[in-house]
N, C-alpha and C positions, 0 to 999 in steps of 0.2 A: 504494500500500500504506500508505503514512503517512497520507493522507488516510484513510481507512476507519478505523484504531485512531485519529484522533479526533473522527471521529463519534460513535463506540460511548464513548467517552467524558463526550459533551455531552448522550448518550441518559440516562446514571445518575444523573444530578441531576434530571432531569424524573420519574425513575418514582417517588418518595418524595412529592412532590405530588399525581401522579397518585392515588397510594393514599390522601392524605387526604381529597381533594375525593371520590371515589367511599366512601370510609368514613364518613367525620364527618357528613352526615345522617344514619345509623344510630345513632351515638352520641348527636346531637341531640337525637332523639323517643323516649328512651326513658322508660319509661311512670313514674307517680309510682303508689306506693304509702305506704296508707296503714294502719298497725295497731294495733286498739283493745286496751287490757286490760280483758276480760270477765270476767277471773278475781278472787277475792277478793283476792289478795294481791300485793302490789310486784314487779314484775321488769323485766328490765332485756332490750331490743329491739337485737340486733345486725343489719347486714343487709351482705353483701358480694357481690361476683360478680369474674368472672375472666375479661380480657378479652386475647385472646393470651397471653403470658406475665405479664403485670400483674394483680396482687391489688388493687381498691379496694373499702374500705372504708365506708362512712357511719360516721355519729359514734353513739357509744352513745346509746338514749333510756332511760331509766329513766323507767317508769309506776308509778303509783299505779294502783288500783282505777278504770275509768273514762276511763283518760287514753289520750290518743289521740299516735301516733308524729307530727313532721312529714315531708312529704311525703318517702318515701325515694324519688331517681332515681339509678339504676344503670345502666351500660347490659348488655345481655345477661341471662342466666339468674342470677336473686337468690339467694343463701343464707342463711336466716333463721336465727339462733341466738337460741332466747330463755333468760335465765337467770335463775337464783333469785335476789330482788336482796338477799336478805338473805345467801347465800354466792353467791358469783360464778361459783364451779369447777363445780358445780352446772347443769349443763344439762336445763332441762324439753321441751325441743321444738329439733330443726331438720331445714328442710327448705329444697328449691326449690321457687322460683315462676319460670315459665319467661318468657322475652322475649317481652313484647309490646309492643301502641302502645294498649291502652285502660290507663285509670288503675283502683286496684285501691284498694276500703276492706273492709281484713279484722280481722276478729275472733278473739279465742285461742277455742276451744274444749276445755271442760276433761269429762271424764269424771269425773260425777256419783258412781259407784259406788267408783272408784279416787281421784278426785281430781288425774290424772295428767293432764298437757295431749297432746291427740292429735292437735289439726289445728289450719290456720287456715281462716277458714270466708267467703266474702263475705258481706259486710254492704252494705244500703242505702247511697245517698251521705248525706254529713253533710248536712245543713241548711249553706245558706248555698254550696255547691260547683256550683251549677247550671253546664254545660255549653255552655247554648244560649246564655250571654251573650255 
C-alpha cells in the first residue's frame, strides 16, 4: 500500500513536462502577421490573444500613413484593436484573426462613403519576404 501512494506521487512531476513537450510546438509555429496602414491618417496597431488563462500582448505599433506593423507572433486566435493615434480611447476597428501556420500581410480597409474603418483585408507579400528561400 505504501508502495502504490509513491508511485502516484513520482507520476505528478512527469505530467507538467509531459504537457509542455506535447504543447510548445503549437506555440512555436505560430503564424506572423503583418498590418499595413492604408488609411490616410496615424493610428496606433494593438494585437493580443489568450492562451489558457494568460492574456499576451504584442507591443503597441503606431503607423503613419503607409507604415507597415512588424511581424506580430501570437500564439492562438489574434485580437486586433486599432486606434485613433491622435486620441487613444478612440477605437476604429477590432476584430479576430483566427490561428493559423500561414503568415498573414493585411491591410486596414476604410469605407470610402463613411470614412469608418470596416475590415482588415489581405494584401500581396511585401517585396523582399519570399518564402521559397
Amino acid at each position: 500500500m505504501i508502495g502504490n501512494q509513491r508511485s502516484l506521487g513520482r507520476i505528478r512531476p512527469r505530467l507538467p513536462a509531459v504537457l509542455v513537450v506535447v504543447f510548445l510546438p503549437a506555440a512555436l509555429h505560430a503564424e506572423s502577421i503583418t498590418i499595413q496602414n492604408t488609411s490616410p491618417v496615424p493610428i496606433v496597431v494593438q494585437a493580443s490573444s489568450i492562451v489558457g488563462k494568460q492574456v499576451n500582448r504584442a507591443a503597441p505599433a503606431m503607423l503613419n500613413p503607409n507604415d507597415s506593423t512588424p511581424g506580430i507572433q501570437l500564439p492562438g486566435n489574434k485580437v486586433i484593436t486599432i486606434y485613433d493615434a491622435k486620441t487613444p480611447n478612440k477605437v476604429l476597428y477590432q476584430g479576430v484573426i483566427p490561428a493559423g501556420n500561414q503568415d498573414l500581410n493585411l491591410g486596414i480597409v476604410v469605407d470610402p462613403k463613411t470614412g469608418k474603418f470596416v475590415k482588415l483585408e489581405k494584401l500581396p507579400a511585401a517585396p523582399g519576404t519570399d518564402k521559397d528561400k
